[in-house]
N, C-alpha and C positions, 0 to 999 in steps of 0.2 A: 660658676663655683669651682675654684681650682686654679691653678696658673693659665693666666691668658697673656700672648705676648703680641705684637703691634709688630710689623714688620710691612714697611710702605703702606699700601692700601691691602694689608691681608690682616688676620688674625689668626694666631695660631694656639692649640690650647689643645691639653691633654684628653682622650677619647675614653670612652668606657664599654659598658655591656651594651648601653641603650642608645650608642649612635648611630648605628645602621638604621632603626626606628626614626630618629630625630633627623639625619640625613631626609629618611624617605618623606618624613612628614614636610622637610621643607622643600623639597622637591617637589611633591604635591603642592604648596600653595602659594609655589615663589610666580608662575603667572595666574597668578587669581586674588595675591593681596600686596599690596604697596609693603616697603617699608623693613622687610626680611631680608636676613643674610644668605648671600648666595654659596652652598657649599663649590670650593673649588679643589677639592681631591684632599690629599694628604702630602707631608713635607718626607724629609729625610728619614727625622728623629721621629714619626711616626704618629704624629699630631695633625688632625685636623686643619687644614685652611679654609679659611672663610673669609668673605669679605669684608672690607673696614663701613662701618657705618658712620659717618660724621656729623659732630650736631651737640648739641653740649645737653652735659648730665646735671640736672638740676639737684643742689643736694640739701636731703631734706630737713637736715640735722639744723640749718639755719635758713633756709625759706619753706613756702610752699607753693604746692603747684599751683598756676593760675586757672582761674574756671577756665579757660581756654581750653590749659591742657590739660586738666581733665578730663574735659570732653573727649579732646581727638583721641588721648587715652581710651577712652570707653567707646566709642569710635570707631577704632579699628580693635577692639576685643570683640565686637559684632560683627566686625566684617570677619575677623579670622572664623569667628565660630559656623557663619555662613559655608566658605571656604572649606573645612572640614566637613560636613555635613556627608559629602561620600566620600569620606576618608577613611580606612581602619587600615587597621596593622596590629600585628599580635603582641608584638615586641621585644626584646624587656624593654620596660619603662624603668627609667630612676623611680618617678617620684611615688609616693605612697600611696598606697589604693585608698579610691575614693568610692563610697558607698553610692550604688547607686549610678554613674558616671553615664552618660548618654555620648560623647564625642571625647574626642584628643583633642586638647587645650595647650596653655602654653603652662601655665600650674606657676609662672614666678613672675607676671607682671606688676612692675614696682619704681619707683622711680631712678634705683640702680641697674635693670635695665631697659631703659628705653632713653632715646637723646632727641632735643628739638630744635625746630629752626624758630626761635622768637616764640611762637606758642603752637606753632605744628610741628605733629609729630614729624621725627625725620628717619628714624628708626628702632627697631625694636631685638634685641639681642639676646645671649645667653638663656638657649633654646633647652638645654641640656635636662630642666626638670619635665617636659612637656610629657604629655602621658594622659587614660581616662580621665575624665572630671567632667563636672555639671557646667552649664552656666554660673547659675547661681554663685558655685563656689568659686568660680573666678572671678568672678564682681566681689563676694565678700573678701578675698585676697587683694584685690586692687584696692578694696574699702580701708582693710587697715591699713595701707601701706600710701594712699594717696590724700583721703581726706584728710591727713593720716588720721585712725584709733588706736595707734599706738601711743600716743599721746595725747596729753588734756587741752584741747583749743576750745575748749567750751561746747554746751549742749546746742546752742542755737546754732553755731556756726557749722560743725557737725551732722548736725539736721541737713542742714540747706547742702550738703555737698554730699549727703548719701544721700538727698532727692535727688539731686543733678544725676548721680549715677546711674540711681534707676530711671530716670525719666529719660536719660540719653539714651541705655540702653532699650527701654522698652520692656512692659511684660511684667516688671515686678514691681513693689514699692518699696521705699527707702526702711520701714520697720523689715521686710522680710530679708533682704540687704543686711540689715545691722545683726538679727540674730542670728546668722549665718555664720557672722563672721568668730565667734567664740569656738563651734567646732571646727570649722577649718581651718583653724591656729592651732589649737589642740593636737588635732591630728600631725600638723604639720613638726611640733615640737615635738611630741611622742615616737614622731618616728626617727627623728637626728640619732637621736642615741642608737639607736637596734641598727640603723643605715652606718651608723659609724662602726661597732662592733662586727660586721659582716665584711667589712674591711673596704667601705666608700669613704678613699680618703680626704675628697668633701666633706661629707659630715663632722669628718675629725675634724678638719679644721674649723671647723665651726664650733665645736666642743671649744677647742684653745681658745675663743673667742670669749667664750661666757656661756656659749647655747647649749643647753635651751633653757636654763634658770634666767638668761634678762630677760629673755621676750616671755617667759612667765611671769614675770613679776609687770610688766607692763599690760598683758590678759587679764591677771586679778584688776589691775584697775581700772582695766575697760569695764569689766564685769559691775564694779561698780557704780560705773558711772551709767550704763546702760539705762535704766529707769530715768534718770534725766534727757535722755538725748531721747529716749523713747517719746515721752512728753513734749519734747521741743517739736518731736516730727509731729502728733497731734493737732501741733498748733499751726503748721504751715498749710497755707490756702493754694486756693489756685491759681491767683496773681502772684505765688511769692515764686523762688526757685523747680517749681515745678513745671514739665512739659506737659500739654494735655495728650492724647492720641493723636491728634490732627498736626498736633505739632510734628510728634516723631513720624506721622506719614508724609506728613510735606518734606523732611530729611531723607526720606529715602523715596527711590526708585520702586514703584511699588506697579507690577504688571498683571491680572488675570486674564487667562486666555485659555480657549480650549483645546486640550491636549491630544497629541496625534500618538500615533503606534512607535513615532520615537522617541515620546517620554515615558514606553512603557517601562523601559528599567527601571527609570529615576522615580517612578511612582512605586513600585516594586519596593523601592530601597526605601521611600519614605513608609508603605505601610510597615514595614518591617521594623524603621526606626521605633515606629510608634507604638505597636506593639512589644517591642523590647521597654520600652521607658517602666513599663511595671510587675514586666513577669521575669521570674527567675529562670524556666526552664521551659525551652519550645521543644514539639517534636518534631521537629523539622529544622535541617539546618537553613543558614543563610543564603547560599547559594541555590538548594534547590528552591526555596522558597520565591526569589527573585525569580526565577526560570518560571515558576509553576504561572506566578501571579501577570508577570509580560506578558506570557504567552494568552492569560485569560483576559488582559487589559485590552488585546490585541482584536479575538474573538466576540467581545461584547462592545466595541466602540458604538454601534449602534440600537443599543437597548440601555447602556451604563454608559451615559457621555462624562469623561473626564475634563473636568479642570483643574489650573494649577494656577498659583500665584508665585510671581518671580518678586522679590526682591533685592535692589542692586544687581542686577543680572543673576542671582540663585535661585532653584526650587527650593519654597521655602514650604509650600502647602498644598493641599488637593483637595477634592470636595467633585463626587460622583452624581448626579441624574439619574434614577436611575426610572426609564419610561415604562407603562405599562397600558396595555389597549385594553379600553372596559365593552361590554358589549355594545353593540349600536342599539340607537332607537330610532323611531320613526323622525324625531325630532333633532337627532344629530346622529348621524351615522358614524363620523370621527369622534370618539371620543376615549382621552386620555388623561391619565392622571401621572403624577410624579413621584421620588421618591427621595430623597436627601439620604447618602451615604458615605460614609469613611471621609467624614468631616476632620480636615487634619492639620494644624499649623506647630512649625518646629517651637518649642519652647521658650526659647528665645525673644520670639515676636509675639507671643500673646499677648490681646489687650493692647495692642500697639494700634488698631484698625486694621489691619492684615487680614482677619478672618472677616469683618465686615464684609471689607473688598473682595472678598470670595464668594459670600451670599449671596452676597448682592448679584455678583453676576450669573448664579446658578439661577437666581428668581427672573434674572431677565430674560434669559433663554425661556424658562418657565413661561410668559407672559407672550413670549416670542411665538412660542409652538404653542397659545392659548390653554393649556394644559388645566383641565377643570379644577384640579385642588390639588396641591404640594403637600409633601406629608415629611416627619424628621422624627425618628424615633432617636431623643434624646437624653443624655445623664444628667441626673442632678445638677449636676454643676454649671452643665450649660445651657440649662434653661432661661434664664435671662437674657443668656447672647439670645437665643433666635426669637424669643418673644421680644424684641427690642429687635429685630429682623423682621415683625410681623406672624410670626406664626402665632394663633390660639388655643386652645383647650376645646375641641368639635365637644357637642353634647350626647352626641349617637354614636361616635367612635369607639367599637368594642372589639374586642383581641380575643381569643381564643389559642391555647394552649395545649400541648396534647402532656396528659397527668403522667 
């Protein structure tokens, strides 16, 4: 967004508040994800260089994108969000605060930028809005702008490429996909104006353009078309454009294994994630927190055995053992029971089989060390996952509380 100019295999384009951010974030993931522009310093005139990405920009004003490329689109929006996972930075960010936000995203993937070779991705560009954000809300960003919902292609056809979405991605489904995407166009158009009068003169120029009254008037008629595409997706099976979980774990690289004292950071960082996903305010900052928790991950490897599941080479989750010796008897003098803790898979991958692949291997260790009975004090929510893992409802199981 802004003057960008082409000079051999570089790019050159004017810089703002939030490039040192946007430098550092693609610093961070230019060896960890295909397809990023590499920063190569700054020119004369005091502009950014960057590398040329080449590959042709499908436009969508007279086609659309093929299921292909949609995929690798959503694709590598997975693998970037993997990537990030222990990334922060404080910033400034351009793009508008997003409520709730778990990771730094790219916040503008769309088919203006990213370029392909035949229907793989070849690159992905114009980094500049990148900043907090959900998942979710980058799927529903890519939603309008790829399936496209900016436009009326009918509620069937619609349907079946916001499955694809979610089912490539993993975790979600294509309804929670579609109503997403009404506030995060919202958001995104309410903020042009206030971005432009601050004096981003991106957003002016997109004022000159029409915005944000076109892509308003294109929102109301998503809006109403919505309850038909909603319907459409009711009706799609699991033979039709859908993956199952098996499908999206056969796509990926998907590894459990027991974790050592030098994963105790990356565990650190994940309970930490995870705990930030719903509270507002810790008393503890981030870093001591990570320090406190290594150092205890470190001291109980032998009473609280760690796992972790990699997927695509990332820590994506964890899931703790934790052992306890009960008295002996005459009848077995070893005896132990287990304990299911800090059950944890990034957002991202829920529902994909990822957290499966994690019980699973906790149970087998379980079975391994003969352990008389596993136990998982669980939420609501996830009561299906481990009873569909085998756990039951004991009938003499009683807890005690102090009032």
């Amino acid at each position: 967004m802004g003057t960008v100019v082409r000079i051999g295999d570089t790019v050159r384009r004017q810089t703002g508040p939030w490039t040192p951010a946007v430098h550092a974030l693609l610093a961070h993931v230019a060896p960890r994800l295909e397809h990023v522009p590499r920063v190569l310093g700054f020119d004369d005139a005091g502009r950014e260089v960057l590398s040329y990405q080449p590959g042709r920009v499908v436009d969508v004003d007279t086609e659309m994108l093929t299921v292909r490329q949609l995929m690798s689109i959503v694709d590598w929006t997975r693998a970037l969000h993997h990537a990030v996972a222990d990334f922060h930075h404080p910033g400034p960010w351009r793009y508008f605060p997003i409520p709730g936000a778990t990771l730094i995203g790219h916040n503008d993937i769309a088919p203006y930028n990213v370029c392909f070779d035949g229907d793989a991705l070849a690159g992905v560009f114009d980094w500049d809005m990148a900043g907090p954000t959900t998942p979710l809300s980058e799927l529903a960003f890519i939603a309008w702008n790829c399936v496209p919902l900016w436009r009326d292609i009918g509620p069937e056809t619609a349907a079946r490429r916001l499955t694809l979405i979610a089912e490539t991605y993993g975790g979600y489904d294509g309804r929670q996909v579609l109503h997403a995407v009404p506030p995060r166009i919202r958001l995104m158009l309410d903020g042009i104006p206030i971005a432009a009068a601050a004096g981003d003169q991106g957003m002016a120029h997109l004022m000159t353009l029409g915005e944000p009254e076109r892509s308003n008037a294109s929102l109301a008629d998503l809006v109403d078309r919505i309850p038909a595409i909603d319907q459409a997706l009711g009706h799609i099976g699991s033979t039709q454009a859908r993956r199952t979980a098996s499908d999206t774990m056969h796509r990926m690289q998907v590894t459990v294994r027991r974790a050592t004292a030098i994963d105790a950071p990356a565990l650190a960082r994940l309970r930490w994630r995870w705990e930030t996903e719903g509270s507002e305010a810790l008393r503890i900052d981030r870093t001591s927190f990570v320090e406190y928790f290594a150092a205890w991950v470190v001291d109980h490897l032998h009473t609280h055995l760690p796992f972790v599941v990699e997927v695509d080479g990332r820590l994506s989750g964890m899931a703790f053992l934790n052992l306890t010796n009960r008295v002996p008897t005459p009848s077995k003098l070893d005896r132990r029971t287990g304990d299911v803790q800090s059950v944890y898979v990034v957002p991202e991958l829920r529902n994909s089989g990822v957290g499966a692949a994690l019980i699973g291997a906790v149970l087998a260790e379980a079975r391994q060390r003969e352990l008389r009975r596993v136990t998982v004090h669980s939420s609501d929510l996830a009561l299906p996952f481990y009873r569909r893992a085998g756990f039951g409802d004991p009938d003499n199981w009683l807890q005690w509380t102090p009032a």
